[in-house]
C-alpha positions, 0 to 999 in steps of 0.5 A: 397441787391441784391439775386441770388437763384439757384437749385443747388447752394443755395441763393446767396447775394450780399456780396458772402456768400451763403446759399447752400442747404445742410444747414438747413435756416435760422430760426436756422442755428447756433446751438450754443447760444451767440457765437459772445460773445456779452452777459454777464449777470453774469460778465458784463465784468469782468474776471472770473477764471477757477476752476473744477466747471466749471463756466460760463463766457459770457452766455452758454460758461463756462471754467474750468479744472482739476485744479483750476485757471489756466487760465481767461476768459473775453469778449474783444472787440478784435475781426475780422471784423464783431464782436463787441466781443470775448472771451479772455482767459489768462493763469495764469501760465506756467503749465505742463498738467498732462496726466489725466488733460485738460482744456476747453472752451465749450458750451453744446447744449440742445438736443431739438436744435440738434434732427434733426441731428439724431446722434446715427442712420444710416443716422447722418448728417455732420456738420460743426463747423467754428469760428475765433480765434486768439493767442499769440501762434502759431501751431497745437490746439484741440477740440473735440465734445462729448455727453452727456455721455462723451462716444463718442468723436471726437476729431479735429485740427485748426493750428493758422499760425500768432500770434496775428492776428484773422484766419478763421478756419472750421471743418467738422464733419461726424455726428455719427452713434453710442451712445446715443445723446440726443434729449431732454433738457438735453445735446445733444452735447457738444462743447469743445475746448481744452487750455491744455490737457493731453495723457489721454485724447487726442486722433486720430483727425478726427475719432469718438471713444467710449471714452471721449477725450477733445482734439486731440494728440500733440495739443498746450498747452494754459495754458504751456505758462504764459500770452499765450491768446486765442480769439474766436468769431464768433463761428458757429455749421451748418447742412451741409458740408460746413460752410456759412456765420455767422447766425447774429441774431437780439440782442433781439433774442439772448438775449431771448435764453440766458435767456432759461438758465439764468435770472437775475435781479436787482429788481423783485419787489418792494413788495411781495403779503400778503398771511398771516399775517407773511408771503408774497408770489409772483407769477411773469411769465417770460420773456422767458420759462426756460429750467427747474425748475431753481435754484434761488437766491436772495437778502431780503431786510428786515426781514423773512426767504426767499424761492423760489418755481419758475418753468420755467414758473413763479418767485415764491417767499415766505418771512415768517416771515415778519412783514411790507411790506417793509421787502419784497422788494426783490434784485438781483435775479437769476434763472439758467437752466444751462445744 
């Protein structure tokens, strides 16, 4: 590999991408987690449907909408050169948005992971959302960023020009100077990007406004066409006003950001510690630190009332009831600190 740094340039590799000045390293360039699609903890692939609770699909992207069960979203191994993986969304009918509906694929961002951005203030950094995306469907589609209120939208377009064939696309982004952008673990921002959304909700594009919008105005409809697909990979949200070369990140990396937010596992242990006779607790730490106290669930294997006590640090597990060691053996757990 050969590398040319230069004071006004930035660094140079011998492929032609540039790593220019304005962009932030390369310890976190992307802001987004999982963004080439590669990890699927939940699904291992399988297709799961969109509903109005928002569930997630491959890790930290979730689907859903106003309605439920208007499209699928799936990993595919269709992807551009470079990705091993992508996204797949299928439309599940041919229908018209109402103007109070949208639907969506978005990824919310902890606002530990954008805090130098420093939106909401003078002096709010510009940045730059690229990604590759590929459709049955050709035309004008939308997006729009928002905050974790849902009241500071900016709203933007990407024309797909050739069906079926994976485009580039890049959107700059002036940061925002007004609202409330959170710089703690809750959601910093969010990143939607729009399959069908109505009047209500779609607004100017390339404009911040005080409002929620999910999309910008005459955007194409994903979900108006029956079987109409949408792929995206590669997806990348930068510091700076021009989009670089995609921040590949070792697989082990990726994976322990995803499990800030969700773990699974299928055994935690083969049997929990006695702490009585009728009941068996366990302490097990963590891979990775969770974002928070997460919500957990999981399989008993014998008899005994089950109840979790984890934190984000530790698994916390106590079986009362139990009458024989056996009756601890313990499935199927989850923990998620889903934003």
């Amino acid at each position: 590999m050969t590398v040319s740094i230069s004071g006004t340039d930035g660094v140079t590799f011998n492929d032609n991408s540039v790593q220019d000045t304005a962009a932030t390293g390369f310890g976190f360039k992307n802001r987004l987690i999982n963004s080439a699609m590669v990890i699927d903890q939940r699904n291992a692939g399988a297709s799961v449907t969109a509903t109005t609770a928002f569930p997630y699909t491959v890790d930290r992207w979730q689907c859903g909408g106003s309605v439920n069960s208007k499209f699928t979203v799936q990993q595919s191994t269709t992807a551009p050169t470079g990705f091993i993986n992508s996204a797949l969304i299928t439309s599940s009918s041919a229908y018209t948005v109402g103007a109070g509906e949208y639907f969506l694929f978005q990824q919310p961002i902890e606002g530990l992971n954008v805090a130098d951005l420093g939106w909401g203030a003078a002096g709010a950094a510009t940045v730059t959302l690229s990604f590759w995306v590929r459709s049955s469907l050709t035309g004008t589609f939308g997006g729009a960023v928002n905050n974790s209120a849902n009241d500071r939208s900016y709203p933007f377009t990407y024309t797909i020009s050739v069906a079926n064939t994976y485009e580039y696309k890049t959107v700059t982004i002036a940061g925002d100077t007004s609202g409330t952008w959170l710089k703690t673990n809750g959601i910093g921002l969010q990143i939607r990007f729009s399959l069908g959304t109505g009047t209500t909700y779609s607004g100017t594009a390339g404009a911040w406004a005080g409002t929620f919008y999910a999309s910008a105005t005459g955007a194409t409809s994903v979900v108006g066409t029956n079987g109409a697909t949408w792929f995206i990979t590669g997806v990348q949200l930068e510091k700076g006003s021009t989009a670089t070369s995609f921040d590949y990140r070792p697989f082990g990396t990726e994976f322990s950001l995803c499990q800030r937010y969700f773990q699974k596992t299928d055994r935690i242990m083969g049997y929990l510690i006695n702490s009585t006779t009728t009941s068996r607790r366990t302490y097990v730490p963590r891979t990775v630190t969770m974002r928070a106290t997460p919500t957990e669930t999981g399989t008993q294997g014998g008899g005994g009332t089950v109840a979790f006590f984890g934190t984000a640090l530790n698994t916390g597990i106590d079986v009362d009831g139990a009458t024989a060691a056996s009756e601890s053996n313990f499935t199927n757990y989850t923990a998620s600190a889903e934003l």
